[in-house]
N, C-alpha and C positions, 0 to 999 in steps of 0.2 A: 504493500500500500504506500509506504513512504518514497518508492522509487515511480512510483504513479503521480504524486505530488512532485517532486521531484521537473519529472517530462512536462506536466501541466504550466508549474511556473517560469520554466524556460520557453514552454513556447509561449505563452502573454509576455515574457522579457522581447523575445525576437519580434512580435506582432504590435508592441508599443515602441520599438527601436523606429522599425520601420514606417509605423503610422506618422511619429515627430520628422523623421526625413523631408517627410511628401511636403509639410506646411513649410517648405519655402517662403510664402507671402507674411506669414505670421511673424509675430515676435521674434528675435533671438532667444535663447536659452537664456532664462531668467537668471539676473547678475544685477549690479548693480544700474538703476535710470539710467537714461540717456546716453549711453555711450552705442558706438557702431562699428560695425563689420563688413567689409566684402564680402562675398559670397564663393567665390572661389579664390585662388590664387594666378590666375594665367586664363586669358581670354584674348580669342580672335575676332575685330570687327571688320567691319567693309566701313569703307569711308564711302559717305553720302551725306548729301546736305548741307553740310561745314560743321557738322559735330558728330560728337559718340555719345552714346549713354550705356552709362554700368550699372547695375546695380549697387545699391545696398543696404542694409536692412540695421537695427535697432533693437536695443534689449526692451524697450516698452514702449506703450502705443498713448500714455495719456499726454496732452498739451504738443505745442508745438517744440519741434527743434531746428537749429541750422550750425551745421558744424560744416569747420571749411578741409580741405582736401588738397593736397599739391601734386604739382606734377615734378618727374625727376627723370632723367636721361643721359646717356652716355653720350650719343650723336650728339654735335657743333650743332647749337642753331635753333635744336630740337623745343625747346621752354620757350621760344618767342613763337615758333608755329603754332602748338597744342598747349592751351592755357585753359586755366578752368572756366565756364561760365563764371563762375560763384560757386559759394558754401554749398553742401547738401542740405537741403529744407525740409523738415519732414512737417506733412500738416496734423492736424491733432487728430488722434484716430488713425494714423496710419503706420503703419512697420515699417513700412520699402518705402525707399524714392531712391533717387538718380544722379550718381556723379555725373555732368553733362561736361564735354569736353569741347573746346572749340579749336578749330586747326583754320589755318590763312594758308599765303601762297607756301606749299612745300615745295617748290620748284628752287627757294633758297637754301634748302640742305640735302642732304645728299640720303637714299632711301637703305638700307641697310640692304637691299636685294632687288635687281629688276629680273620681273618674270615673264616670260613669253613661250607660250605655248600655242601650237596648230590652232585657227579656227576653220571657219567653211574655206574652201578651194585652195586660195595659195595666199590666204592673208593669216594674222598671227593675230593672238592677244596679249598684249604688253599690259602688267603692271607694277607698282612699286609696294613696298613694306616699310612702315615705319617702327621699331620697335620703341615704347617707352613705358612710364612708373606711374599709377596713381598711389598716396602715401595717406595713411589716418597716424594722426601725433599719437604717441603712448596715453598720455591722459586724455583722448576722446576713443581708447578700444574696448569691446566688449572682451568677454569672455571665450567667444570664438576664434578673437587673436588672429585675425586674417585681416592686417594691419597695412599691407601691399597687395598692387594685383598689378603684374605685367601684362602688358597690351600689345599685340601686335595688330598693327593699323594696316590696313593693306588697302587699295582699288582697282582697278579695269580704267586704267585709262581710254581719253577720247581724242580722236586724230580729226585737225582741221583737213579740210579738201589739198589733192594733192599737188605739186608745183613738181617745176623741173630741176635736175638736176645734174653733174656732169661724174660720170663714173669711171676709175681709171684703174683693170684689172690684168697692167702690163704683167705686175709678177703676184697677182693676183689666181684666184681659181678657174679663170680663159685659161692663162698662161701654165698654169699648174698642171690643167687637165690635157692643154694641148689636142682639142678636136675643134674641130670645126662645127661640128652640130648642135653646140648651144650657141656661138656667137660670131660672126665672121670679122668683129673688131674689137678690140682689147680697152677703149675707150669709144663712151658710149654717153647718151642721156639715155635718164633713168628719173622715176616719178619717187617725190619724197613726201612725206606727212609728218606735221611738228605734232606733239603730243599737248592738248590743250591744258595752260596751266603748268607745263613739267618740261626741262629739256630733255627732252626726248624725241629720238626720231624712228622714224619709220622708212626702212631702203624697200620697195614696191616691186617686189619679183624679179629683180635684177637680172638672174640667168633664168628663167622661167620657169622657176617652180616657186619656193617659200620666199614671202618676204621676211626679211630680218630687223634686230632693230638695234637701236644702242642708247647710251645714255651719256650728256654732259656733265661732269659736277660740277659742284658747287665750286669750285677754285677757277673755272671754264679755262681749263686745259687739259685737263684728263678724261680719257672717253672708256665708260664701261660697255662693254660687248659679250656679256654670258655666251656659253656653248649654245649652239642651235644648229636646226637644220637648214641650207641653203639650196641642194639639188637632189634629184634623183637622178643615179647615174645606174643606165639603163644597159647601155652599149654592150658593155662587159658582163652586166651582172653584178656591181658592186652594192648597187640599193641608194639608200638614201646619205646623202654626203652632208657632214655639221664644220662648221667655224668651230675650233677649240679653244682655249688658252689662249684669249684673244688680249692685247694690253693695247690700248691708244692713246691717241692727242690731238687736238684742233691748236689750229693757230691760223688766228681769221677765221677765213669761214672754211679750211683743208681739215676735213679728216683722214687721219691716217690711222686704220686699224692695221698690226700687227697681227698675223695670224701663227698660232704658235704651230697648227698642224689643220689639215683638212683631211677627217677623220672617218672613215668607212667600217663595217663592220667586221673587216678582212687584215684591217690595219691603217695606214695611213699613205696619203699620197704629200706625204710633207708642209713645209711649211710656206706661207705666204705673205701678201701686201696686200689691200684693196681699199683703194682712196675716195674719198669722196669731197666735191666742191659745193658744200653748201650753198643757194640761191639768196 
């Protein structure tokens, strides 16, 4: 009988563990008024709008509150983009409310990652990640002690209409691959899209398959170029061909991507150059 008691009040322990989980919206774990908690530790937003909001929630629900919240960062620049609205405000009667963050132009610091991945036909999706801190002071934390919460910011950028531009792929992947059936000239124009908001650009199918893209930073002389796909090389059998370890520079309106290897799934057909004259 005592092992029957026993099974019974462990499952009411597991069946009220889990019931206090679910109330997210509710109170914190009772502790001392007024003070607050994140709700987790590390969260992913999409930037839309010109703000974020995060959660977070409060040991009790009577009268009002407004407790303030900082931002903190390791990226140059990062505290003058992503500033708080304001305090967190809780109104009377409520548990939750909302660190609101506000972000300006991020085109002035530099995104901790640009991403570009295939979309429909031969165009790509480009965007950037911002990683940063929202902070509660020791004297406004609950008991849940979830006192930081890292953020990483990220978007899908947007490309104005495309312009001309002049492409020069002497020792370039023309020249690398040495056929004639993607290009019969080694310098060429070629269509470009600035990234609205961001320096960023967009190269527009240059040898006729993926467009690629790159990034300017913030110092505007250093050019980011992630690994990506550029051709499908067909002739041989090699498949799909990526820019690697790519390092650059603008000076004026010349980019110079460095290519450290154009990279096949068989190995490599070496390394190259492919410049671009910005419009």
């Amino acid at each position: 009988m005592k092992r029957v008691y026993i099974n019974i009040l462990g499952a009411l322990t597991v069946l009220l563990f889990f019931s206090s989980c679910k109330k997210t919206d509710g109170a914190l774990y009772s502790g001392e008024p007024n003070k607050i908690s994140f709700f987790s530790t590390a969260t992913s937003l999409n930037m839309t709008g010109g703000e974020l909001k995060v959660p977070v929630g409060r040991t009790s629900t009577s009268g009002e509150l407004s407790v303030p919240v900082t931002v903190t960062a390791s990226g140059t620049g990062y505290t003058n983009v992503f500033t708080m609205a304001g305090p967190v405000n809780f109104a009377s009667g409520e548990a939750k409310s909302y660190a609101v963050v506000k972000y300006g132009d991020f085109s002035t610091i530099d995104p901790s990652t640009l991403s570009v991945t295939a979309a429909s036909g031969t165009d790509v999706n480009v965007g950037l990640a911002f990683p940063f801190s929202l902070n509660i002071a020791d004297a406004n934390i609950a008991p849940a002690n979830k006192k930081k919460i890292d953020i990483n910011a990220s978007n899908t950028l947007e490309f104005d209409a495309p312009v001309k531009a002049r492409f020069n792929s002497a020792n370039g992947w023309v020249a690398v691959y040495e056929e004639p059936t993607i290009l019969s000239q080694t310098e060429f124009e070629v269509n470009v899209q600035k990234a609205k908001g961001a320096n960023v650009y967009k190269v527009v199918s240059p040898f006729g398959h993926r467009s690629f893209a790159f990034m300017i930073k913030s110092d505007g002389k250093t050019v980011v170029c992630p690994n990506q796909v550029i051709y499908n090389e067909q002739e041989y059998g090699y498949g799909l061909v990526s820019m690697t370890n790519v390092t650059g520079t603008i000076s004026g309106k010349v980019v110079t991507l460095n290519v450290g290897a154009f990279t096949v799934s068989a190995g490599s057909f070496g390394p190259g150059k492919e410049i671009i004259t910005l419009p």
